[in-house]
C-alpha positions in Angstrom: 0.0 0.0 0.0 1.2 3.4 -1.0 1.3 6.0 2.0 1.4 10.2 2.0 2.5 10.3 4.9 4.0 7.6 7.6 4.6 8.6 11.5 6.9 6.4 13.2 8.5 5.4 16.3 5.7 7.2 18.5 4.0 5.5 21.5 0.3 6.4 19.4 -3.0 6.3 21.9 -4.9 3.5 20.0 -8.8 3.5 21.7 -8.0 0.4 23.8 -5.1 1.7 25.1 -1.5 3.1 24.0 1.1 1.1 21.4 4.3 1.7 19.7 3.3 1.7 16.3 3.3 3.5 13.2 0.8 5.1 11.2 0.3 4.9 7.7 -1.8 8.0 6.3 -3.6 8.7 2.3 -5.8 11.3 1.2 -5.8 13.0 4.9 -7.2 9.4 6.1 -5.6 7.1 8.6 -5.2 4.0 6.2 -2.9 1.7 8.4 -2.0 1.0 11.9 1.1 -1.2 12.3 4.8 -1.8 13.0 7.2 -1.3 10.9 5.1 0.1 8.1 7.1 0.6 4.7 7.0 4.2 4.1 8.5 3.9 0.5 8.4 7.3 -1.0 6.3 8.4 1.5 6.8 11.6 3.6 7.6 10.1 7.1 7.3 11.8 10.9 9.4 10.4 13.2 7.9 10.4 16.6 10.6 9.0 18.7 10.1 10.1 22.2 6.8 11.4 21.9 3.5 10.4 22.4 1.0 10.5 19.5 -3.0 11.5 20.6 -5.9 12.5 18.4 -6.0 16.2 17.8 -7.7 18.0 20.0 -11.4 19.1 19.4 -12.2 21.9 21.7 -15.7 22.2 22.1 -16.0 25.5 23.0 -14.5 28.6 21.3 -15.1 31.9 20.1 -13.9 34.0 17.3 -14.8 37.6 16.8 -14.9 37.8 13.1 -17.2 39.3 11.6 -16.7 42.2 13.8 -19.4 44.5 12.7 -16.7 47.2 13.0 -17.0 46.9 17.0 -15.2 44.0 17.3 -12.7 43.5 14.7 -10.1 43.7 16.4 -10.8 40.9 18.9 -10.0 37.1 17.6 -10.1 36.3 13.7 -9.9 33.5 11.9 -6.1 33.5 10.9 -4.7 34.2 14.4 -7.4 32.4 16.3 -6.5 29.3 14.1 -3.3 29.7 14.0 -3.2 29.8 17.7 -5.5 26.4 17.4 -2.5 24.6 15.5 0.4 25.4 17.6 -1.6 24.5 20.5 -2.6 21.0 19.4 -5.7 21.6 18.8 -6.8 20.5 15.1 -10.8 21.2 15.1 -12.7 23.5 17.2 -16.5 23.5 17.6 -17.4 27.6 17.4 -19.7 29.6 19.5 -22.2 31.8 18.1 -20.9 34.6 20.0 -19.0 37.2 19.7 -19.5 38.0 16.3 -21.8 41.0 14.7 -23.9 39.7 13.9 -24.6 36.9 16.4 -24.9 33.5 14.3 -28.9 33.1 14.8 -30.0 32.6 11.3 -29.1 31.5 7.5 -28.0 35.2 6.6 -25.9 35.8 9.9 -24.2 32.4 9.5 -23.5 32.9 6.0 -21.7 35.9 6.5 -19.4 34.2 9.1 -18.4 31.4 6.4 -17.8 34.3 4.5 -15.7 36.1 7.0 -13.6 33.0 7.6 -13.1 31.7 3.8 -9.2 30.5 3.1 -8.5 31.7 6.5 -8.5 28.5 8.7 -5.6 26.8 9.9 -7.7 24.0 11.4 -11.0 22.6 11.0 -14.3 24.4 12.2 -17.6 23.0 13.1 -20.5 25.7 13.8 -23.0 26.5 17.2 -26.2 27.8 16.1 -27.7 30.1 18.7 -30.8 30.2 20.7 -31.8 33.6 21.7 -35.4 35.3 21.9 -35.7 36.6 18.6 -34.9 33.7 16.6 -37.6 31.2 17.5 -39.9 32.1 14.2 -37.8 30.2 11.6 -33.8 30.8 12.6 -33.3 27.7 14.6 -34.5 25.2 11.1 -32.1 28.0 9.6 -29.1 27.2 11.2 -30.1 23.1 11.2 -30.6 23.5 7.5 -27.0 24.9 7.2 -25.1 22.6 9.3 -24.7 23.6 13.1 -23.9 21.1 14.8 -25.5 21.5 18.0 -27.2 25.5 19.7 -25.8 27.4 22.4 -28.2 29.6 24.5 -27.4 31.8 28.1 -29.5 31.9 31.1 -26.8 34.4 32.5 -26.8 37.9 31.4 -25.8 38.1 27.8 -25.0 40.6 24.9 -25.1 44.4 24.5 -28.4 45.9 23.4 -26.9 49.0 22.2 -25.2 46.7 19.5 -27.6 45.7 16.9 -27.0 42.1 15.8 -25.2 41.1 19.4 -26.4 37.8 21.1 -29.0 37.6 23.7 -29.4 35.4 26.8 -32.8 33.6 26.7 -36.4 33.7 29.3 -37.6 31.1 30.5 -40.6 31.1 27.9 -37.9 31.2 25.1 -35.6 28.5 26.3 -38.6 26.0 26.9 -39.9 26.5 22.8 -36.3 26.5 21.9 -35.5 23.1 23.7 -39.1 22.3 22.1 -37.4 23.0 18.6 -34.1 22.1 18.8 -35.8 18.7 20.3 -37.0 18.1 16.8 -33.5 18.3 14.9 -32.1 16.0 17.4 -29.0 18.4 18.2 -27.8 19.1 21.1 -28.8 22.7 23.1 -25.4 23.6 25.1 -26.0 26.4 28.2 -24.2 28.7 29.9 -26.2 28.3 33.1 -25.7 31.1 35.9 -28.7 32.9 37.5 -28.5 35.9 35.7 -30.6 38.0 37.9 -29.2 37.0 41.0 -25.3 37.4 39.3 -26.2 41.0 38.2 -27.4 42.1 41.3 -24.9 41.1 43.9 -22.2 42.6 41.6 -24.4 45.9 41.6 -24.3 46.0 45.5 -20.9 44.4 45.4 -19.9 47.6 43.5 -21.9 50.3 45.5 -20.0 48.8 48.2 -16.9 50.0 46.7 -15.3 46.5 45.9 -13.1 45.9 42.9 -11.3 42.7 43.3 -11.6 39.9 41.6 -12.0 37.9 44.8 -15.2 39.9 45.3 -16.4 39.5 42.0 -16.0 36.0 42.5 -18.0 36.4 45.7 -20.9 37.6 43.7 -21.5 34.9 41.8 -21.7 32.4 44.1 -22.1 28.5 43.7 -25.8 28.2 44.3 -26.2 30.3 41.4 -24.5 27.6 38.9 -26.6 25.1 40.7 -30.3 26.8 40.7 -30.5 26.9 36.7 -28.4 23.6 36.1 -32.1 22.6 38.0 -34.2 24.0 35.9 -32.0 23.2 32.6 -32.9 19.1 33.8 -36.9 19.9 34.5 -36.8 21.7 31.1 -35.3 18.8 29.2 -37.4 16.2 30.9 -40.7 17.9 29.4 -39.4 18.6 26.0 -36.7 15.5 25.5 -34.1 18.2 24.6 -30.7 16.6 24.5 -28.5 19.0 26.4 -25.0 19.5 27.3 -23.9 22.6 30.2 -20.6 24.5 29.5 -17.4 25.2 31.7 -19.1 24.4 34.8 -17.0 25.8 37.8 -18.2 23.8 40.6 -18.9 20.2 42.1 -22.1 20.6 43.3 -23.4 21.4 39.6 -21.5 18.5 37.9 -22.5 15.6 40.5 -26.2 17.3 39.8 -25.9 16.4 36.4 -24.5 12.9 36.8 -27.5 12.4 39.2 -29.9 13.3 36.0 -28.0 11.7 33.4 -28.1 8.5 36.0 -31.9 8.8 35.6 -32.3 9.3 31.9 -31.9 12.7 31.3 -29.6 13.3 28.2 -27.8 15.7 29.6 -23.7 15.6 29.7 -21.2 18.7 30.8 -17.4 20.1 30.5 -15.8 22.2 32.2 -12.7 24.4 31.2 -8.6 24.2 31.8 -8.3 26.9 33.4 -11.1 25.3 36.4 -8.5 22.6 36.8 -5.5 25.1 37.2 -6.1 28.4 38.9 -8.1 29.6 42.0 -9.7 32.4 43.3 -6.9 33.1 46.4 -4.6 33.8 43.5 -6.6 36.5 40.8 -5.7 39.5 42.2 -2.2 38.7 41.8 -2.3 37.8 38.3 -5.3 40.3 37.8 -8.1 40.6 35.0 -6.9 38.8 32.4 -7.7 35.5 34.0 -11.9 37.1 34.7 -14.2 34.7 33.6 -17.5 33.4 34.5 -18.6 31.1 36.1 -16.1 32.2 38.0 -12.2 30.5 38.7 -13.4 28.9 42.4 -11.6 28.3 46.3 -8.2 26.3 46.1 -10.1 24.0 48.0 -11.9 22.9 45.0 -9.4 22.2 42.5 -8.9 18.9 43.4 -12.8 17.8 44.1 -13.0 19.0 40.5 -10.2 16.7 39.1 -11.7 14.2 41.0 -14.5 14.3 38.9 -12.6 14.2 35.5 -11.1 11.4 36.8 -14.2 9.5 37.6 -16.0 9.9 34.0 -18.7 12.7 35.6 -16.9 15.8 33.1 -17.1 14.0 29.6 -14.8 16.5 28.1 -11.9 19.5 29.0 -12.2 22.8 26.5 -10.6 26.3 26.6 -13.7 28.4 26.4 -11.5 30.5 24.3 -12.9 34.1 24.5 -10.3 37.2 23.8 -10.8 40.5 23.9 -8.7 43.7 22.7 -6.4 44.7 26.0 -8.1 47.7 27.0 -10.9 45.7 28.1 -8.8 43.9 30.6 -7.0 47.1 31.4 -8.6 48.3 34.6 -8.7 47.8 38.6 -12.2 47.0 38.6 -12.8 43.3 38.3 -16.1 44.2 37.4 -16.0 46.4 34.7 -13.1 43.9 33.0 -14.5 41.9 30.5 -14.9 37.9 31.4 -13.1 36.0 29.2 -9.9 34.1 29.0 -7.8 33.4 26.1 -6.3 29.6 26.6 -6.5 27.9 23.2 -3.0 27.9 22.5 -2.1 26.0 26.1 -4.6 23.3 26.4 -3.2 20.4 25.7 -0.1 21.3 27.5 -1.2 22.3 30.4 -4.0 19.7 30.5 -1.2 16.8 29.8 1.6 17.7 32.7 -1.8 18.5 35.3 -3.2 15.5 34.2 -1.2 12.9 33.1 2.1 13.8 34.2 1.0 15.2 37.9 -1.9 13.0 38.4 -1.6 9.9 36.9 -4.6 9.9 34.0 -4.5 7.0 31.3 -3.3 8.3 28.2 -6.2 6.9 27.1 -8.6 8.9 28.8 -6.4 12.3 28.4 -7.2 11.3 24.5 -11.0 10.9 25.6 -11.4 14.1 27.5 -9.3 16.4 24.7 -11.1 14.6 21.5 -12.7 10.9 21.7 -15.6 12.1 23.4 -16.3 15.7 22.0 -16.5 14.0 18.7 -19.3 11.1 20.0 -21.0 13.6 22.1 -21.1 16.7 18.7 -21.6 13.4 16.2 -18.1 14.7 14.1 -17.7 11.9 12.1 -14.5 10.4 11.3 -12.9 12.3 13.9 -11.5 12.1 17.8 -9.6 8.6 17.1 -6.7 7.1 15.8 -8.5 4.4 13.5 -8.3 3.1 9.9 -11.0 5.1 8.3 -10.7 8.6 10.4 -9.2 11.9 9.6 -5.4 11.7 10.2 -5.7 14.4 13.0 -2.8 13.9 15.0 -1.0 16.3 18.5 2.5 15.3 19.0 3.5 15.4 22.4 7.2 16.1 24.0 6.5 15.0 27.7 8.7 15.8 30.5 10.3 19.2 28.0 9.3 22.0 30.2 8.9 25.7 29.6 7.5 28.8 30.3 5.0 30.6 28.1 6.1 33.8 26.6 4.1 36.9 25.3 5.7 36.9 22.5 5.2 33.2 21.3 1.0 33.5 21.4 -0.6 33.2 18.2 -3.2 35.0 19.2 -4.2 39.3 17.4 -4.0 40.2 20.8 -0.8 38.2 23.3 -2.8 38.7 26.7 -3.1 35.4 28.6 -2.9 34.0 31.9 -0.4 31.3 31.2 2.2 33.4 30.7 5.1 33.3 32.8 3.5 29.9 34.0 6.2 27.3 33.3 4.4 24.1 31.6 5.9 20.5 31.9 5.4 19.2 28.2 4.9 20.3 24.7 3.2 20.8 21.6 6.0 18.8 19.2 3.6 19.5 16.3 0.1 19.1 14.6 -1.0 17.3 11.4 -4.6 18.1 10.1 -5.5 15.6 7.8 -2.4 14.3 7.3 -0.4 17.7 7.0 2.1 19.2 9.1 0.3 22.5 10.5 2.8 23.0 13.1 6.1 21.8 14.6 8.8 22.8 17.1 10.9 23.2 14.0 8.9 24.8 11.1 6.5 26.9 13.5 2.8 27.5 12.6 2.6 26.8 8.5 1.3 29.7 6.4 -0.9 27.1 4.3 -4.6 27.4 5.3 -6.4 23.7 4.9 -8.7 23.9 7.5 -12.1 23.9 6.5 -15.9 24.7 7.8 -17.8 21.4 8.3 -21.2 21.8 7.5 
């Protein structure tokens, strides 16, 4: 058999479990798994002394672009993907926010194709949103042009002195949207925070005269994750709603949701690197840059949450990938700082020396929690595994190398993150995409643009 491509000498994460074997690649497809595969005139990657997982699929990030002349100079597509690649990551699954317009509709998601066209380093699936004023048509919209599951807020959402920005849903809207989306048989993903409650306590928090972060953690406290993860399960027990929470902060909420997936709801969660790294005793020292919400949580809880990684409750890890231009971060008040975190770039880094190299995870189930199950939970076929028959997605990985993360080495339009200055215990060695090199330690990020938008 004639081969593109051949990687060799790599200990490869195989579904049952990890083997010293090569891999055999034609027409961006994995076409053998084996030893001592004959390359012939075959391009060959030699792996020695790294380990071989599936890309990453990170299930939750947004780009910026279009920017409806507010926002264009947040994330695009180039540096945003770019940033993707030389992070491991080789597909992402995009959220329908922060764009102008929001992606509600067949015109609004048309012009993000647009936006995006022979700029993508890596491959990009599509979130649909659910908002208020798309329940008249937009949601069959967005199924007929190939989302692959909705995202909808219960927290506060959106500017409404920005015509085309996203919109956090009422309860009326969120029960006929988890009616509709019911029918397509996608899933509905949530950002689930009590949105009243939130916006309140950080008005009095404020009136008080606090600015810290700590404080603005303090106003969003736990119960409030809890209180509409609750109503999320009633909701999708009367329509049969398949649904999914996002970056969920806290244990109480994710043991909530094994409870109801125990009982036959259909209802999984994730929750985000940087839940699993930093905590709240240490944001004010590293200051608004590392704002999110829900909120970074006690030191206490970091390994209660780990705990249930490792027990199968958290069926996948993402960056929640939301950047911003640095003026926004630039400011003493926590609570005027916009809540987002750029991370993309140091996923699967960080996630592999806390988890596999600190902690002991399988190999195997770092593989499960960065792609496997993203791409069983989303439906991505022919992704998420190394297999005969599926896209030749591939993260190398130099264990045990460790660095520290520079400024000047983000991908991203805008080099703010948290992770800098943090020294990380492995590396990124490089990416293939469908059987081509988009990154390496030696060549850097490649100029060529093969990603695509999976419809």
């Amino acid at each position: 058999m004639a081969f593109d491509l051949v990687v060799k000498n790599g200990l490869v994460i195989l579904p049952g479990g990890e083997k010293n074997v090569d891999i055999g690649v034609t027409d961006g497809k994995i076409a053998a798994i084996g030893t001592d595969i004959d390359a012939g005139d075959a391009r060959v990657v030699d792996a020695a002394g790294l380990i071989v997982s599936p890309g990453m699929i990170d299930a939750h990030v947004h780009i910026s672009e279009p920017g409806g002349s507010i926002r264009d100079h947040w994330e695009g597509y180039d540096t945003g993907t770019r940033a993707s690649a030389k992070g491991g990551v080789t597909s992402f699954i995009e959220m329908p926010l922060n764009q102008i317009p929001a992606t509600v509709d067949a015109e609004s998601i048309q012009k993000k194709f647009d936006a995006g066209e022979d700029k993508l380093s890596v491959d990009v699936y599509s979130y649909g949103g659910l908002v208020p004023f798309n329940l008249n048509g937009g949601i069959q919209e967005l199924d007929d042009n190939g989302v692959v599951a909705y995202k909808a807020f219960v927290a506060t959402a959106g500017d409404r002195t920005i015509e085309g920005d996203f919109m956090n849903v009422d309860d009326y809207s969120l029960y006929e949207g988890m009616r509709q989306i019911a029918k397509t048989g996608k899933l509905l993903s949530i950002h689930a925070e009590n949105g009243p409650i939130t916006d309140k306590l950080g008005q009095l928090a404020q009136e008080r005269g606090e600015t810290s972060l700590a404080a603005y953690v303090d106003s969003r406290p736990v119960f409030t994750e809890v209180e509409p993860i609750q109503k999320i399960i009633l909701f999708a027990r009367e329509t049969g709603c398949r649904v999914h929470i996002v970056h969920v902060a806290c244990e109480e909420g994710i043991d909530l949701i094994h409870q109801a997936a125990s009982e036959g709801v259909d209802i999984t969660c994730e929750t985000c690197t940087h839940y699993l790294y930093f905590y709240k005793e240490e944001l004010d020292d590293i200051g608004p840059v590392v704002k999110c919400s829900p909120p970074i949580r006690e030191k206490s809880r970091l390994e209660g949450m780990w705990d249930r990684v490792f027990d199968g409750k958290v069926m996948f890890v993402t960056s929640d990938h939301s950047p911003c231009t640095p003026d926004l971060k630039d400011t003493d008040n926590a609570f005027e700082a916009w809540g987002g975190i750029s991370g993309i770039q140091n996923n699967v880094d960080m996630l592999f020396d806390e988890a596999v190299q600190k902690r002991g995870m399988s190999l195997v189930q770092f593989s499960d929690i960065i792609a496997t199950n993203v791409a069983e939970r989303f439906a991505l076929e022919g992704k998420g595994r190394i297999e005969v028959g599926y896209d030749a997605d591939f993260v190398l990985i130099k264990g045990d190398s460790p660095y520290t993360v520079e400024k000047e080495e983000l991908e991203y339009r805008n080099k703010i993150s948290p992770y800098i200055g943090r020294e990380i215990g492995a590396q990124v060695a490089g990416t293939i995409l469908r059987g081509e090199e988009i990154y390496s330690l030696e060549n850097g990020v490649s100029d060529v643009k093969i990603g695509k938008f999976y419809k």
